[in-house]
VOPAGU-2260 file (C-alpha; in pm, 1 decimal, decimal comma):
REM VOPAGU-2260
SITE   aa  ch    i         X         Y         Z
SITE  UNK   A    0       0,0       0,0       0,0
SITE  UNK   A    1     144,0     344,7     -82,6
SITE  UNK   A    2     230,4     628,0     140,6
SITE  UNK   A    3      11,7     925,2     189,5
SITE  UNK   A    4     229,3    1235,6      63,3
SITE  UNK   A    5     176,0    1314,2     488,6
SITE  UNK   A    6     296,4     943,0     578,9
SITE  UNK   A    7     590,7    1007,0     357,2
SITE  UNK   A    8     696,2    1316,0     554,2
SITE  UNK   A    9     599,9    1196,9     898,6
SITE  UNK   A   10     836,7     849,1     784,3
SITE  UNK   A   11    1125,3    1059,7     686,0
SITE  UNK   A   12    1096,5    1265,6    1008,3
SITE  UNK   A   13    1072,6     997,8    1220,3
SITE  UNK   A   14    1417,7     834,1     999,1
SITE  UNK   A   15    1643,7    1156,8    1045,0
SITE  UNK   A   16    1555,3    1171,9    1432,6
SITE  UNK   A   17    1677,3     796,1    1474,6
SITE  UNK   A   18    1954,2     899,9    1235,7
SITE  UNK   A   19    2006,9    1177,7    1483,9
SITE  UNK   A   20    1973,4     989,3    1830,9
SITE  UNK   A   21    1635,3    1117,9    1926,5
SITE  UNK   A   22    1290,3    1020,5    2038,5
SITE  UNK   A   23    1024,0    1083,4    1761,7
SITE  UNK   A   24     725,4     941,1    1966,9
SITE  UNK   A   25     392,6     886,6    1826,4
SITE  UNK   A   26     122,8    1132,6    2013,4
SITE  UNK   A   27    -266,3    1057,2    2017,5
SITE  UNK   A   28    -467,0    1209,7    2244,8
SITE  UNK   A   29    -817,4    1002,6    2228,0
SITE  UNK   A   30    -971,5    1289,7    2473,6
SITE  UNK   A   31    -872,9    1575,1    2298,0
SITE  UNK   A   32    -842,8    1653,0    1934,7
SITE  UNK   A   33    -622,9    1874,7    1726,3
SITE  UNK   A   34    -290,3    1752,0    1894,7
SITE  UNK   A   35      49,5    1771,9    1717,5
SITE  UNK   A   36     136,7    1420,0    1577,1
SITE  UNK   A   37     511,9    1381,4    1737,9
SITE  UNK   A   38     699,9    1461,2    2023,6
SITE  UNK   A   39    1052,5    1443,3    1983,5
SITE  UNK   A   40    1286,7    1446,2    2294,5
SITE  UNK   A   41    1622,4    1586,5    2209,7
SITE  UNK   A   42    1905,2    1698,6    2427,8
SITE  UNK   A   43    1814,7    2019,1    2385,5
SITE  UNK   A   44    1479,1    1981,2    2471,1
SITE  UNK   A   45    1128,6    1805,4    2408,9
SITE  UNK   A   46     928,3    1983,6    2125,8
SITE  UNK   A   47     600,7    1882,8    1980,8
SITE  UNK   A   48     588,8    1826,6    1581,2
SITE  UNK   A   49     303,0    1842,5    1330,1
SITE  UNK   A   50     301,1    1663,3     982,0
SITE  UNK   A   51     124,2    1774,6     685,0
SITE  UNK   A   52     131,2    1671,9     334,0
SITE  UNK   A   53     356,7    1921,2     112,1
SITE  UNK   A   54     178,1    2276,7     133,1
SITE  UNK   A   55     -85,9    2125,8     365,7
SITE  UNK   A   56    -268,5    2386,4     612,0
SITE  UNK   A   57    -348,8    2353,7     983,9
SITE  UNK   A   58    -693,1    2304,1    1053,6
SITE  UNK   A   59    -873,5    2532,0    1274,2
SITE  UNK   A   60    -856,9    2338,9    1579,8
SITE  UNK   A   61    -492,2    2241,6    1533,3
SITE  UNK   A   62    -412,4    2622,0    1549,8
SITE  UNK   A   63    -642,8    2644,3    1852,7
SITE  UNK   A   64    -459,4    2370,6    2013,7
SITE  UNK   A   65    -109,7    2449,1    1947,4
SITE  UNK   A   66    -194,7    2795,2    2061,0
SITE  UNK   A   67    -306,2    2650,8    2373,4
SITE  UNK   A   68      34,1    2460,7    2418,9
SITE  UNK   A   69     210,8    2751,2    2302,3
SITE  UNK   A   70     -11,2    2967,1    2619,1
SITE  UNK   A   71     157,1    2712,6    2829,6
SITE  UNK   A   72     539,3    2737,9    2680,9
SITE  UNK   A   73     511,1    2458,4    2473,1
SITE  UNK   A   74     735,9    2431,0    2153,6
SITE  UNK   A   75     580,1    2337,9    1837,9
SITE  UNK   A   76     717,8    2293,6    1489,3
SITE  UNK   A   77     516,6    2213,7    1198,8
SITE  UNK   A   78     708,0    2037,3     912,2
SITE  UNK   A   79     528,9    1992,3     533,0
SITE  UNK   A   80     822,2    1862,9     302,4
SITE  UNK   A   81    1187,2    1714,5     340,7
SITE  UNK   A   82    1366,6    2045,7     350,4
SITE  UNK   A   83    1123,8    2194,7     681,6
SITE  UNK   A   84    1241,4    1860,7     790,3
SITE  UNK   A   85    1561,3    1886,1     791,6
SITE  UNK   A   86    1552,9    2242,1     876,7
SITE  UNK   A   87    1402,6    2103,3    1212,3
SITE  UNK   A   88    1659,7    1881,7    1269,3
SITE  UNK   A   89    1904,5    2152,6    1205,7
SITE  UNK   A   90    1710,9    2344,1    1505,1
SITE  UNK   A   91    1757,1    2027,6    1745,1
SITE  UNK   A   92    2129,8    1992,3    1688,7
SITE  UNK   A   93    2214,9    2311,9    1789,8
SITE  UNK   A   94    2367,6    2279,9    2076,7
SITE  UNK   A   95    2197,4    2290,6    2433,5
SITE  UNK   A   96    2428,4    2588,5    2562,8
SITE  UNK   A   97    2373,9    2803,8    2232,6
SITE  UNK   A   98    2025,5    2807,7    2321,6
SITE  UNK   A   99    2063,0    2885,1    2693,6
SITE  UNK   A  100    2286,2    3185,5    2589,8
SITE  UNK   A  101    2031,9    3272,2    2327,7
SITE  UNK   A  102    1787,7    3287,1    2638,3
SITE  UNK   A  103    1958,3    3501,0    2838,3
């Protein structure tokens, strides 16, 4: 059976965290729709990732939600095609101190 154009994204995501040495968990909340579809634990943090097919749009209650999160410091990435991937991944390997000084 062939990959959704979404599957195909969330499957290389998923690939290039392993690649990278980090969780890409599966998230489904059965309570509570409109939940990003990963969380991916990193050194540098834990961050919440949404996958849409290539030029795909959040629906209205995934903005709602991930505003929520965001209300309550949340990070959330959404990633539509192999380059927002990797430009993700990019994000994550930066190291944990250049983001603390980045902070402060």
């Amino acid at each position: 059976m062939a990959r959704t154009p979404e599957g195909a994204i969330e499957d290389y995501l998923l690939t290039q965290c392993r690649a990278n040495g980090f969780l890409c968990l599966k998230f489904v909340s059965p309570a509570r729709g409109g939940v990003p579809d990963r969380i991916v634990i990193a050194p540098g943090g834990t961050v919440f990732v949404e996958v849409k097919r290539p030029g795909g749009q959040l629906r209205k209650l995934q903005r709602i939600t991930h505003a929520k999160l965001r209300r309550h410091g949340a990070e959330i990435h959404v990633v539509d095609d192999k380059p927002s991937v990797d430009e993700f991944i990019a994000h994550l390997l930066k190291a944990p101190s250049d983001q603390q000084k980045a902070a402060s």
